[in-house]
N, CA, C and O atoms as a printed pandas DataFrame, in Angstrom:
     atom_number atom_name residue_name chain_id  residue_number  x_coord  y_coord  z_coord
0              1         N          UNK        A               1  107.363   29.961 -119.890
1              2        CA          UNK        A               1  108.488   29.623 -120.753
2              3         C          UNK        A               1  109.268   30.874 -121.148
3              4         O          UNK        A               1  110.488   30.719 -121.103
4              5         N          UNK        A               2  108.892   31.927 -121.479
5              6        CA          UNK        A               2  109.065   33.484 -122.254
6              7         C          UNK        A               2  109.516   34.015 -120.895
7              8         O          UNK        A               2  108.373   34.056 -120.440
8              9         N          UNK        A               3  109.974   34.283 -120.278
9             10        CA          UNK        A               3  110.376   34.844 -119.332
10            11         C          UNK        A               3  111.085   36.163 -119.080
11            12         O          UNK        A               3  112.037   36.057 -119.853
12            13         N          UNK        A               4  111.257   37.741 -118.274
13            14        CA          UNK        A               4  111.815   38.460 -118.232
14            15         C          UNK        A               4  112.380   38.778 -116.905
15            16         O          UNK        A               4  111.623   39.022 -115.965
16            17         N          UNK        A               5  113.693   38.790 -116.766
17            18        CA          UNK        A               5  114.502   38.729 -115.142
18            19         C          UNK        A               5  115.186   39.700 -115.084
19            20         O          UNK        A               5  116.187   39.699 -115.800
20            21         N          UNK        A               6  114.964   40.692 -114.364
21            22        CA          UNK        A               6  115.697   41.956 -114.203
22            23         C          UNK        A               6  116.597   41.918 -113.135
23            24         O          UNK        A               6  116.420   41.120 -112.215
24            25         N          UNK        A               7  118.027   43.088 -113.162
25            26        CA          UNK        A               7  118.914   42.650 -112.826
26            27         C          UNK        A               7  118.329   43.683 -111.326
27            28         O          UNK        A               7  117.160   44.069 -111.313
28            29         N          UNK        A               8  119.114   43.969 -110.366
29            30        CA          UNK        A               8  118.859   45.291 -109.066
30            31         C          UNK        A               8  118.725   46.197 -109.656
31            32         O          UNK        A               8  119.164   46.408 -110.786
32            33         N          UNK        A               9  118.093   46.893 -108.990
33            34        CA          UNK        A               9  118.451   48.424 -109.554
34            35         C          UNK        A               9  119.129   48.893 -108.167
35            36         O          UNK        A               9  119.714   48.064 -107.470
36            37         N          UNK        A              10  119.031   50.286 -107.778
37            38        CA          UNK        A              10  120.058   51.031 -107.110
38            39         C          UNK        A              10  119.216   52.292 -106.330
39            40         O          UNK        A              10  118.132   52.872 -106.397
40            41         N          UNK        A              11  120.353   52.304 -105.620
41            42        CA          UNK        A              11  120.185   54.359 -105.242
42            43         C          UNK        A              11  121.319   55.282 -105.569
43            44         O          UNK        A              11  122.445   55.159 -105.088
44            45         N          UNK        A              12  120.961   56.203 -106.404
45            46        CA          UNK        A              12  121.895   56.981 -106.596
46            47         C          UNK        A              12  121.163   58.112 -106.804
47            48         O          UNK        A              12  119.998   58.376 -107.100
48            49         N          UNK        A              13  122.839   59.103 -106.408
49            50        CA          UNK        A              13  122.589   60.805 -106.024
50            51         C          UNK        A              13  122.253   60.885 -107.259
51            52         O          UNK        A              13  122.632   60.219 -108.222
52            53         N          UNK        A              14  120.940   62.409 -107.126
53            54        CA          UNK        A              14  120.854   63.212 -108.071
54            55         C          UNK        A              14  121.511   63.412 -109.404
55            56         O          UNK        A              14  122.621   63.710 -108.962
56            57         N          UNK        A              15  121.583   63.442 -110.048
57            58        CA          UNK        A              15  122.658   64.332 -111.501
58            59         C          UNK        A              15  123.864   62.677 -111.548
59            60         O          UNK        A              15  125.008   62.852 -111.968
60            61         N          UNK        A              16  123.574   61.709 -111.243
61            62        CA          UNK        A              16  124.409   60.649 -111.116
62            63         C          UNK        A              16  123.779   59.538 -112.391
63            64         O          UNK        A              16  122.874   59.792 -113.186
64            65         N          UNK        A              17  124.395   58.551 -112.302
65            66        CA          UNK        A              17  123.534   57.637 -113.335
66            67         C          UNK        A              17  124.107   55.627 -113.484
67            68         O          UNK        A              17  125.152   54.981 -113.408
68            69         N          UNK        A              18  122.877   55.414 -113.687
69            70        CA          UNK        A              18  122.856   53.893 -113.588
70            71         C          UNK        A              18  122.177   52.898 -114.297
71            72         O          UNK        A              18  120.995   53.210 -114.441
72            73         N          UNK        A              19  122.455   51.862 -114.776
73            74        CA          UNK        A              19  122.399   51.067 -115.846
74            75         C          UNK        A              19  121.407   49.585 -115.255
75            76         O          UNK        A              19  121.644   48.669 -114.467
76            77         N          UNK        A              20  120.488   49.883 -115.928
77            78        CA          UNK        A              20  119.495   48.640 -115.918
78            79         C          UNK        A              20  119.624   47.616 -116.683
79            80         O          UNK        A              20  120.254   47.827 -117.720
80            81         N          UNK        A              21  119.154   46.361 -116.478
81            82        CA          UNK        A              21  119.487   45.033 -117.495
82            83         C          UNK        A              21  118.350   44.314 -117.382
83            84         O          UNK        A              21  117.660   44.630 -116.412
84            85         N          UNK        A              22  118.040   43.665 -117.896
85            86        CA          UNK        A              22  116.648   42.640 -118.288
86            87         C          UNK        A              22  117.114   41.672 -118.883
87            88         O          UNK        A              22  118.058   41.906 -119.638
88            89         N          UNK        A              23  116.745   40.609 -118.788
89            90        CA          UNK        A              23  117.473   39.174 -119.755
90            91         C          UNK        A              23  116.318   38.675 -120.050
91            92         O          UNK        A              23  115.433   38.674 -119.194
92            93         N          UNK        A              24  116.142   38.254 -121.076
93            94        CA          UNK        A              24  115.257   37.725 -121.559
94            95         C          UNK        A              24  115.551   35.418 -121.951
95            96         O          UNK        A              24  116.562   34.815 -122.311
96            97         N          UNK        A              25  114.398   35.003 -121.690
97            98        CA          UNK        A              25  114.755   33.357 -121.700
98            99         C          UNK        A              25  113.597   33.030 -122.842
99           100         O          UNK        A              25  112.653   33.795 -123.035
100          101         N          UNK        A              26  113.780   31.872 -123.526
101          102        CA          UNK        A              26  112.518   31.411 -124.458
102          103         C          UNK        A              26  112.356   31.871 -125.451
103          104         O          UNK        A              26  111.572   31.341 -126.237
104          105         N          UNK        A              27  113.339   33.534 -125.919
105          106        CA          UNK        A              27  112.552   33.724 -126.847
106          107         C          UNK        A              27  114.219   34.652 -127.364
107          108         O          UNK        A              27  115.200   34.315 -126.701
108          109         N          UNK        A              28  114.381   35.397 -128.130
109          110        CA          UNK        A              28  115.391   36.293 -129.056
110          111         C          UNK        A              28  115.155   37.838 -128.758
111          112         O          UNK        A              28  114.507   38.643 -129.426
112          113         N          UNK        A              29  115.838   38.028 -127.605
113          114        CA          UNK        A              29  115.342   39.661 -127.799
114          115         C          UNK        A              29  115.704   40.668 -128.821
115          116         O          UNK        A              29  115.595   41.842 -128.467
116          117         N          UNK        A              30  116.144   40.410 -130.110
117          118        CA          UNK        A              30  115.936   41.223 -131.166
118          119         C          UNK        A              30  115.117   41.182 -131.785
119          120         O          UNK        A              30  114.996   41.836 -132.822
120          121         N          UNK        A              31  114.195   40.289 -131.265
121          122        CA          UNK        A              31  112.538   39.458 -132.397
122          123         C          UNK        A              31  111.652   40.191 -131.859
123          124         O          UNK        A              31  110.556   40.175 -132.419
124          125         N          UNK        A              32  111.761   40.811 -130.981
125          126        CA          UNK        A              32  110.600   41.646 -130.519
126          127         C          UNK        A              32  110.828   42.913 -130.296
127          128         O          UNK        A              32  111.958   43.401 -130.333
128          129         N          UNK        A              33  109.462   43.749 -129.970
129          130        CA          UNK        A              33  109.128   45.160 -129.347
130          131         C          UNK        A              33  109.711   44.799 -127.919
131          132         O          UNK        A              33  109.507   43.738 -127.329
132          133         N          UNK        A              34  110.381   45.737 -127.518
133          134        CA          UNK        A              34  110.707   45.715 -125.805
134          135         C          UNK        A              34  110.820   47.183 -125.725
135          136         O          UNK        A              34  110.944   48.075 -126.564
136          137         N          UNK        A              35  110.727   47.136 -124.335
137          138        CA          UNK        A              35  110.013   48.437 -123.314
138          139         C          UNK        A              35  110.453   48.401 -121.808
139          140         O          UNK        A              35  110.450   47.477 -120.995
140          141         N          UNK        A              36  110.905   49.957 -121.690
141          142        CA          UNK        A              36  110.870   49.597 -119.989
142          143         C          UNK        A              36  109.578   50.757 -119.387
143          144         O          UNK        A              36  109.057   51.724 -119.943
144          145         N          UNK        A              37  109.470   50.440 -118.676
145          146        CA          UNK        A              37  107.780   51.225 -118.248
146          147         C          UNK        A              37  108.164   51.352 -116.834
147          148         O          UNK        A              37  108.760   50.370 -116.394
148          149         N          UNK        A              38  107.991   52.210 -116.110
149          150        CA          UNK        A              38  108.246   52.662 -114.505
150          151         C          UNK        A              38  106.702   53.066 -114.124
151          152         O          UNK        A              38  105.670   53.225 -114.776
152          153         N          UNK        A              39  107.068   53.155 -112.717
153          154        CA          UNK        A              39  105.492   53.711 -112.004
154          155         C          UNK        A              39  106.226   54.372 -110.582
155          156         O          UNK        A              39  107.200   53.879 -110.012
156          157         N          UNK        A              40  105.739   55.196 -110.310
157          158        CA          UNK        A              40  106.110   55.967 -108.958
158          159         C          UNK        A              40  105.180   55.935 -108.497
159          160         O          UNK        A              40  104.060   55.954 -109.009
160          161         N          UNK        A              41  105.572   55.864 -107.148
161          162        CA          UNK        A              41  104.443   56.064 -106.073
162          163         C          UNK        A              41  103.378   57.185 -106.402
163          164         O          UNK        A              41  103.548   58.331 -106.817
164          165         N          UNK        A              42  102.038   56.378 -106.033
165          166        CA          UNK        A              42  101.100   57.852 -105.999
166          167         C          UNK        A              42  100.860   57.897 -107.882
167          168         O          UNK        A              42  100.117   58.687 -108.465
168          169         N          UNK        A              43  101.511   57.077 -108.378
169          170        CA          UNK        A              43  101.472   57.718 -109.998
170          171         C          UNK        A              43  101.043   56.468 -111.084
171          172         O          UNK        A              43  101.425   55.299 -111.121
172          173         N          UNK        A              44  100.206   57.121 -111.841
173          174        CA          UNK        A              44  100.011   55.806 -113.243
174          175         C          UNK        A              44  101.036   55.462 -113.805
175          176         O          UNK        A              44  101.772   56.421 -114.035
176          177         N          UNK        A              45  101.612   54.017 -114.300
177          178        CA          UNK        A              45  102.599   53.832 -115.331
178          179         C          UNK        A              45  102.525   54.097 -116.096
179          180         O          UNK        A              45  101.446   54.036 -116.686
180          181         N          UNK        A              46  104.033   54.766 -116.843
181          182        CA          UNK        A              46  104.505   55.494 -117.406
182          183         C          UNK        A              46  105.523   54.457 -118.225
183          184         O          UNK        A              46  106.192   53.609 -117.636
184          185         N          UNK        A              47  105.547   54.709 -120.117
185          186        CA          UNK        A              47  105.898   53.900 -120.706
186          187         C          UNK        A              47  107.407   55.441 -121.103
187          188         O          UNK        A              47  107.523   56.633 -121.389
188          189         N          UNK        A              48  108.113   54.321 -120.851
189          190        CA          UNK        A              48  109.217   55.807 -120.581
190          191         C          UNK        A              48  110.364   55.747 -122.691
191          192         O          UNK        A              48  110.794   56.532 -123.537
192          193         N          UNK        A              49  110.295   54.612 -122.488
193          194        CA          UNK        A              49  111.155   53.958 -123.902
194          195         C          UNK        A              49  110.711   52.538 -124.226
195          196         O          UNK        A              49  110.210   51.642 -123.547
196          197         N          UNK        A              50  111.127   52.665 -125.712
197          198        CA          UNK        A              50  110.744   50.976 -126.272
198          199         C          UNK        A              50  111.446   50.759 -127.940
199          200         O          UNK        A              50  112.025   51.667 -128.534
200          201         N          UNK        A              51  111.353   50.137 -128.187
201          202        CA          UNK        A              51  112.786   49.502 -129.508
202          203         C          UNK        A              51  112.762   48.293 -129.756
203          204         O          UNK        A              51  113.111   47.265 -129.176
204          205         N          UNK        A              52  111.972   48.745 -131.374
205          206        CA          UNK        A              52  111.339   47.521 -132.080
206          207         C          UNK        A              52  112.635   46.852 -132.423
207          208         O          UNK        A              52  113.771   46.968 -131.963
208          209         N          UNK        A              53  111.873   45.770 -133.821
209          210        CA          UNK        A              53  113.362   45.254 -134.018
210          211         C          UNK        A              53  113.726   45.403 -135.136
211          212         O          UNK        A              53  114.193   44.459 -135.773
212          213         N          UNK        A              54  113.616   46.459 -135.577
213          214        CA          UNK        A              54  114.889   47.524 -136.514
214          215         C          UNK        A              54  115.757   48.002 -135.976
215          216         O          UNK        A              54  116.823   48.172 -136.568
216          217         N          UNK        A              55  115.574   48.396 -134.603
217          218        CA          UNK        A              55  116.128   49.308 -133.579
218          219         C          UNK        A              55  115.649   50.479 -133.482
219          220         O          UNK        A              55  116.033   51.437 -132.811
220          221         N          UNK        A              56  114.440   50.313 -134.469
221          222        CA          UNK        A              56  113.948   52.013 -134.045
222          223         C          UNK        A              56  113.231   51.864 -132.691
223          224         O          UNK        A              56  112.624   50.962 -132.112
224          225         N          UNK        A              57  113.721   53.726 -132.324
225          226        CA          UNK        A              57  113.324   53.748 -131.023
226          227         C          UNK        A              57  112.803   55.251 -130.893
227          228         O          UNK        A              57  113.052   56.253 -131.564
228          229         N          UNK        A              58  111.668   54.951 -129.347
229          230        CA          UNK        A              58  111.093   56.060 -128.637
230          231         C          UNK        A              58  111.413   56.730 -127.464
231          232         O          UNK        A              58  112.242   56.180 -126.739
232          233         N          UNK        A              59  111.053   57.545 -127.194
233          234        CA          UNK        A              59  111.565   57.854 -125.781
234          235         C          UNK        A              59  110.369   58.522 -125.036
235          236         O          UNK        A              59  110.145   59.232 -126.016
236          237         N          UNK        A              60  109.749   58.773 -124.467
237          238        CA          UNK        A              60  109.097   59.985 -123.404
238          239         C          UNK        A              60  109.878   61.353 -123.510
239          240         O          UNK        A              60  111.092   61.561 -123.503
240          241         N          UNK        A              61  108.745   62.276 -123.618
241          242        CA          UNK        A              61  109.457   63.395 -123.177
242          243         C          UNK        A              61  110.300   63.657 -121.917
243          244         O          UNK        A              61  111.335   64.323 -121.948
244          245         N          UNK        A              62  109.821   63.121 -120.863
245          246        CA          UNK        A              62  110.359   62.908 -119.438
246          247         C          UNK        A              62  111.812   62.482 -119.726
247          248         O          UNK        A              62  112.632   63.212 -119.169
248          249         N          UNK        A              63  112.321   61.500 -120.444
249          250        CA          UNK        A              63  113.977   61.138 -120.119
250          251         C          UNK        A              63  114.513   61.281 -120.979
251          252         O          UNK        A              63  115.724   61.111 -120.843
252          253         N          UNK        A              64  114.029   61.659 -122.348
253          254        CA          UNK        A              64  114.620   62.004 -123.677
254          255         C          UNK        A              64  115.529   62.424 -123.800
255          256         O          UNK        A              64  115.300   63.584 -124.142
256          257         N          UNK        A              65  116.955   62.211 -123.735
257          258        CA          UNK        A              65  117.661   63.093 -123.925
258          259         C          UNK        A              65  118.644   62.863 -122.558
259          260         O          UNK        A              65  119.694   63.504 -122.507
260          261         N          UNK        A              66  118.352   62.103 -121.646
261          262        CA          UNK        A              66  118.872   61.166 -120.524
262          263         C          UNK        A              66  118.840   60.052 -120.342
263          264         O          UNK        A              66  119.510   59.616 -119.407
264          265         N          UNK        A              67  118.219   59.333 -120.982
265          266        CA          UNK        A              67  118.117   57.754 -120.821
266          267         C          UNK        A              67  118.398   57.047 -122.555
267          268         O          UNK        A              67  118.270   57.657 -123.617
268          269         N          UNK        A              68  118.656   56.128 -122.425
269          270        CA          UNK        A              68  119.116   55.054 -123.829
270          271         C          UNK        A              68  118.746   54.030 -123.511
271          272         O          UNK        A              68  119.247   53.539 -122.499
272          273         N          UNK        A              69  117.991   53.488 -124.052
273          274        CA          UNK        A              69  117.735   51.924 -124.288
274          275         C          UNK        A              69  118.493   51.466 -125.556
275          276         O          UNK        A              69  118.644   52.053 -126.628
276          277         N          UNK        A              70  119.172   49.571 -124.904
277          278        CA          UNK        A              70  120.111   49.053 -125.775
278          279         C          UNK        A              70  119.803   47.945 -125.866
279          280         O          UNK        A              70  118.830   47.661 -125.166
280          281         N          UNK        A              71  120.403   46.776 -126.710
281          282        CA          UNK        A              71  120.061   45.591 -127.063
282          283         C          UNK        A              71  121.383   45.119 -127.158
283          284         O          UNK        A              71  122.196   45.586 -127.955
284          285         N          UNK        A              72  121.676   44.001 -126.191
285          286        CA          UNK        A              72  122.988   42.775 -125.959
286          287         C          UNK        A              72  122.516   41.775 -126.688
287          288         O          UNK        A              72  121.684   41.126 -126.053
288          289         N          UNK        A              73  122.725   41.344 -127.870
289          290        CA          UNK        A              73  122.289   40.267 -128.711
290          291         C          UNK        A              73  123.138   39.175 -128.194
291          292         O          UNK        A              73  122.768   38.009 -128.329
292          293         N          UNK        A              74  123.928   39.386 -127.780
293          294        CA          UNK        A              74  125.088   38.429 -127.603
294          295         C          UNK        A              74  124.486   37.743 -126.138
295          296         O          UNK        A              74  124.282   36.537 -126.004
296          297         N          UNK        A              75  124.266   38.696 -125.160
297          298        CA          UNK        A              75  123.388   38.261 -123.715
298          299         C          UNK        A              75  122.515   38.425 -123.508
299          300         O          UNK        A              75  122.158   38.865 -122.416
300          301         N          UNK        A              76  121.420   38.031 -124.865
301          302        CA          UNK        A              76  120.228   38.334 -125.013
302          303         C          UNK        A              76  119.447   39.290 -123.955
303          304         O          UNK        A              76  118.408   38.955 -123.385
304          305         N          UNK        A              77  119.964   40.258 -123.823
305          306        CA          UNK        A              77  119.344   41.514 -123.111
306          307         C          UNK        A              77  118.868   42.939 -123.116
307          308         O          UNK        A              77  119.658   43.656 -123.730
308          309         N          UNK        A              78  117.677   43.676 -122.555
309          310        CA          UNK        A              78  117.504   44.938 -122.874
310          311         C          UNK        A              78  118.141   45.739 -121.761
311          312         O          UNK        A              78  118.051   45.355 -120.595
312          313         N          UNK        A              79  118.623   46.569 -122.014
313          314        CA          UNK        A              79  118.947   47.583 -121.143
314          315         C          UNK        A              79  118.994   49.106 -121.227
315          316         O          UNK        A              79  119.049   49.814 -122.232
316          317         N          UNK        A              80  118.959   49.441 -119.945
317          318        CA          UNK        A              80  118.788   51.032 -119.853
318          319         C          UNK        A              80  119.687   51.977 -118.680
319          320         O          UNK        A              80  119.864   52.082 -117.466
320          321         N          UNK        A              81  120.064   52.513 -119.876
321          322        CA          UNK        A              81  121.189   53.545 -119.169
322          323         C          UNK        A              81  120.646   54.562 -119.015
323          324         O          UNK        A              81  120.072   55.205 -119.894
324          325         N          UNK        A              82  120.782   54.917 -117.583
325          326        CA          UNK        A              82  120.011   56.132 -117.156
326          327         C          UNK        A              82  120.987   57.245 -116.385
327          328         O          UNK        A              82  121.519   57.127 -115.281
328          329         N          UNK        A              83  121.045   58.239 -117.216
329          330        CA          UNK        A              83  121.856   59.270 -116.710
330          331         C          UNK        A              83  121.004   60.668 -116.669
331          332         O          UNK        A              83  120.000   60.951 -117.322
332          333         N          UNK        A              84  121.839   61.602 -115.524
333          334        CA          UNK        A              84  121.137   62.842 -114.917
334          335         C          UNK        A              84  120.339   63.000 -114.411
335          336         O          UNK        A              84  119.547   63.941 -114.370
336          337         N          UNK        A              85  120.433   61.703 -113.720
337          338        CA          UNK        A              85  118.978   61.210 -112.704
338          339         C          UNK        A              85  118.292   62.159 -111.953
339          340         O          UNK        A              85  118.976   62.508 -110.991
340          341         N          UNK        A              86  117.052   62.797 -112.018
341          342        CA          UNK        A              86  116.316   63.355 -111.037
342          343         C          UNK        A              86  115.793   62.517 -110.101
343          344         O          UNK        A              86  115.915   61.295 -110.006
344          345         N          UNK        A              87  114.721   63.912 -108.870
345          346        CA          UNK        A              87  114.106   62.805 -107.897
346          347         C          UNK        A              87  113.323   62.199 -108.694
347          348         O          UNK        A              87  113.140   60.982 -108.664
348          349         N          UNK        A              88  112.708   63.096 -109.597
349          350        CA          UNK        A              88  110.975   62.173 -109.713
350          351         C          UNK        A              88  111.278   61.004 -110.948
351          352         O          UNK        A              88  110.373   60.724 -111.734
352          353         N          UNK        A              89  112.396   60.463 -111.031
353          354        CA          UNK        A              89  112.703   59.042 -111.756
354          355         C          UNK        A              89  113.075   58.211 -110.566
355          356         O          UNK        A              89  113.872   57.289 -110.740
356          357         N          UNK        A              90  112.559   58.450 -109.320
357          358        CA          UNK        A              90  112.392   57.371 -108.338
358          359         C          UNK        A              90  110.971   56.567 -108.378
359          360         O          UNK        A              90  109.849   57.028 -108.163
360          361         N          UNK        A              91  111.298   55.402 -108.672
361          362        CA          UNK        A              91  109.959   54.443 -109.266
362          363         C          UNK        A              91  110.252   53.414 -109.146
363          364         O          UNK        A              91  111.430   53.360 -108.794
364          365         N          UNK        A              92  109.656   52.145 -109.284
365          366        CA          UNK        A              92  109.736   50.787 -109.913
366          367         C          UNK        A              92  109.454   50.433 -111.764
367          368         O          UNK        A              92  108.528   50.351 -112.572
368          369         N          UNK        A              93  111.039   50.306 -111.687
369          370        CA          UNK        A              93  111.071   50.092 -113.361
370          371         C          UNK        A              93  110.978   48.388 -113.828
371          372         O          UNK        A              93  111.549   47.457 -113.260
372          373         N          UNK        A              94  110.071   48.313 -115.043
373          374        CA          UNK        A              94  109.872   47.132 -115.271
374          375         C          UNK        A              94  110.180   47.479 -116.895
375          376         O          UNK        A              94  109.805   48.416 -117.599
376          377         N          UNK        A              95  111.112   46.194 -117.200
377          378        CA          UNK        A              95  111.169   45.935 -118.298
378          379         C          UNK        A              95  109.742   45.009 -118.944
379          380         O          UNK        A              95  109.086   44.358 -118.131
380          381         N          UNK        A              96  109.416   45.006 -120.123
381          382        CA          UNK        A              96  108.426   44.270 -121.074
382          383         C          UNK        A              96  108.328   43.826 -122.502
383          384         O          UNK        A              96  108.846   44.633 -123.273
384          385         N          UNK        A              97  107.887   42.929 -122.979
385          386        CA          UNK        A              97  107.896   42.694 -124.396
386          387         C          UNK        A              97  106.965   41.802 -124.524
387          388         O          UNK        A              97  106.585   40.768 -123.974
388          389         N          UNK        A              98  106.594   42.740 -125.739
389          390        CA          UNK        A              98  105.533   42.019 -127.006
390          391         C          UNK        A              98  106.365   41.153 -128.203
391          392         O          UNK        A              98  107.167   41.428 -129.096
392          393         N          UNK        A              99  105.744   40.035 -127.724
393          394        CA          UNK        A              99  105.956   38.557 -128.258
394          395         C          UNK        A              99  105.160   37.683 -129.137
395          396         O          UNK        A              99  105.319   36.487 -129.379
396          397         N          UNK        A             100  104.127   38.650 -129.639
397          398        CA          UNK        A             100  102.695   38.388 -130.647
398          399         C          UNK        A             100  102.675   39.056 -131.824
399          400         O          UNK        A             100  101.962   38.649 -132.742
400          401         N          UNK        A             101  103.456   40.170 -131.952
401          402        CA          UNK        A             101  103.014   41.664 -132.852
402          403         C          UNK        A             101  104.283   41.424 -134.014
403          404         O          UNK        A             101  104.482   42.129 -135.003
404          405         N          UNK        A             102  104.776   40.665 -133.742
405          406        CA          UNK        A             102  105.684   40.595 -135.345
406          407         C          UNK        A             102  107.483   41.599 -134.889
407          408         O          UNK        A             102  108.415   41.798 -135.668
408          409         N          UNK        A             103  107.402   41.940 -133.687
409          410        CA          UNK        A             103  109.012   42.788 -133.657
410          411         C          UNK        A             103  108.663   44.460 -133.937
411          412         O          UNK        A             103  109.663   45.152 -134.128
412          413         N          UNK        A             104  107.201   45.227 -133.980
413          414        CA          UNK        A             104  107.433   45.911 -133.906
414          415         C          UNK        A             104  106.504   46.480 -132.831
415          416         O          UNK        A             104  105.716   45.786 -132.189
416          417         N          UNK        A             105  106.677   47.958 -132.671
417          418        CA          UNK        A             105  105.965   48.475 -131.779
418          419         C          UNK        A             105  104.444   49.247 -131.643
419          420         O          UNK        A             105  103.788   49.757 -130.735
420          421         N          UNK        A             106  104.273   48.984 -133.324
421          422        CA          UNK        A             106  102.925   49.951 -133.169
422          423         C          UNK        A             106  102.410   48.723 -133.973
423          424         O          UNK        A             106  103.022   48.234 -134.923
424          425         N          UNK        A             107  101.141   48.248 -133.461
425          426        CA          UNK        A             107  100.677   48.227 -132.488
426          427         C          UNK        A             107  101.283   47.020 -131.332
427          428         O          UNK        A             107  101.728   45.936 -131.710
428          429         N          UNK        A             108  101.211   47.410 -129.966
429          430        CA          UNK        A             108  102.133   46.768 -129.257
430          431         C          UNK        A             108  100.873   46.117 -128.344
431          432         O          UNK        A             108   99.653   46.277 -128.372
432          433         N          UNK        A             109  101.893   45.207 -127.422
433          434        CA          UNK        A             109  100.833   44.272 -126.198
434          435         C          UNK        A             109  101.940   44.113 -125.610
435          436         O          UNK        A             109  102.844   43.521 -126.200
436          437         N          UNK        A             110  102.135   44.651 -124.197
437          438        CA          UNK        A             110  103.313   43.854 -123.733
438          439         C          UNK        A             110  102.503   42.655 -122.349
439          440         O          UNK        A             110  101.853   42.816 -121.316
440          441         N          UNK        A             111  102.990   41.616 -123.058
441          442        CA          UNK        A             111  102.523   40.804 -122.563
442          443         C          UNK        A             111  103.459   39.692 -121.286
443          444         O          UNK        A             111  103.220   38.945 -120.337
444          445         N          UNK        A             112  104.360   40.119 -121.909
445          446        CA          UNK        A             112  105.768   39.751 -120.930
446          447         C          UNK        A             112  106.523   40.562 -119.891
447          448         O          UNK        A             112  107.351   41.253 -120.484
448          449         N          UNK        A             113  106.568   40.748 -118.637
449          450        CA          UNK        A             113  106.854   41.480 -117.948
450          451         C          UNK        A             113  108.405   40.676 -117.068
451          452         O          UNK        A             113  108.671   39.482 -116.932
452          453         N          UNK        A             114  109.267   42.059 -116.553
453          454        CA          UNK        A             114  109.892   41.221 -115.819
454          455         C          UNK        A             114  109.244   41.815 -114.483
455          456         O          UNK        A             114  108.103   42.256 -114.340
456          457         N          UNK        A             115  110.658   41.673 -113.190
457          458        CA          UNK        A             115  109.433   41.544 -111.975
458          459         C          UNK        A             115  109.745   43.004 -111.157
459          460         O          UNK        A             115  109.632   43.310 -109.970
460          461         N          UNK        A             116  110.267   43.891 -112.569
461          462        CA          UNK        A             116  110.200   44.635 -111.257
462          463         C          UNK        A             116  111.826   44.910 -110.472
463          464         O          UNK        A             116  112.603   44.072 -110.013
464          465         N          UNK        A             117  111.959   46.561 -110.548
465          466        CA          UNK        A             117  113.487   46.848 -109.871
466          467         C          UNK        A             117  113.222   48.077 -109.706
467          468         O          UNK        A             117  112.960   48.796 -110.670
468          469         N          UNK        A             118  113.250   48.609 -108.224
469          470        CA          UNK        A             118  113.355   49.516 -107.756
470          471         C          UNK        A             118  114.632   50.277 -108.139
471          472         O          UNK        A             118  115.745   49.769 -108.280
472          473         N          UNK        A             119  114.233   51.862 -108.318
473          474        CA          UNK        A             119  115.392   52.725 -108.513
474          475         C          UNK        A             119  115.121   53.660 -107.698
475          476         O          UNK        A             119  113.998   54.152 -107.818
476          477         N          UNK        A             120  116.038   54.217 -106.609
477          478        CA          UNK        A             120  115.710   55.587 -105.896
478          479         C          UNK        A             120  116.694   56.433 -106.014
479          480         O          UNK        A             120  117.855   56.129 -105.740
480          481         N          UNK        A             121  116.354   57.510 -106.408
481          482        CA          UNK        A             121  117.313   58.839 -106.521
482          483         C          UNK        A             121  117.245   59.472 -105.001
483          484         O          UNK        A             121  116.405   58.835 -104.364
484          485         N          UNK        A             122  117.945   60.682 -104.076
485          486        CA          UNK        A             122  118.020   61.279 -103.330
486          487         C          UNK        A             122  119.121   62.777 -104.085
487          488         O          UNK        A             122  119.556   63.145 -105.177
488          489         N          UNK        A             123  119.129   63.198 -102.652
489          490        CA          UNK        A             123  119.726   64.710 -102.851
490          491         C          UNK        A             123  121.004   64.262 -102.420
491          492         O          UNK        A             123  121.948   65.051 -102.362
């Protein structure tokens, strides 16, 4: 019923940048903790950002300062703008949300996943 549907992701050059989307069905994505979490080849997932529902938010040291996570209340969606793309943010990014924990993030469960969107950077 709770569902998370992510939009393509892309390839883009180096030092370039591109915008992720997640829609969420069943449920209010301002009512919850949401998260996008990536994994690269060869590598453990990696919880990169997430934004309870105050709007406070985290980031990773890794994109801090290059990436934004946002909230479309209007198209019930999370998204992530990703700029100054390096290689090693070539991964499969998955959006997620905890739908049990009350809207915030500590302590979190993401129990809702979407399916998954490849992003590849090059030179």
């Amino acid at each position: 019923q709770v569902q998370l549907v992510q939009s393509p992701g892309g390839s883009v050059q180096a030092g370039g940048s591109l915008n992720l989307s997640c829609a969420l069905s069943g449920a209010t994505v301002s009512g919850y903790c949401m998260a996008w979490v990536r994994q690269a080849p060869g590598k453990e997932r990696e919880e990169i950002t997430y934004i309870d529902k105050e709007g406070s938010i985290w980031y990773a040291d890794s994109v801090k300062g290059r990436f934004a996570i946002s909230q479309d209340n209007a198209e019930n969606t999370l998204n992530l703008q990703m700029n100054s793309l390096k290689l090693e943010d070539t991964a499969l990014y998955y959006c997620a949300a905890d739908i049990v924990n009350g809207g915030y993030c500590y302590p979190y469960e993401f129990s809702v996943w979407g399916q998954g969107t490849q992003v590849t950077v090059f030179s």
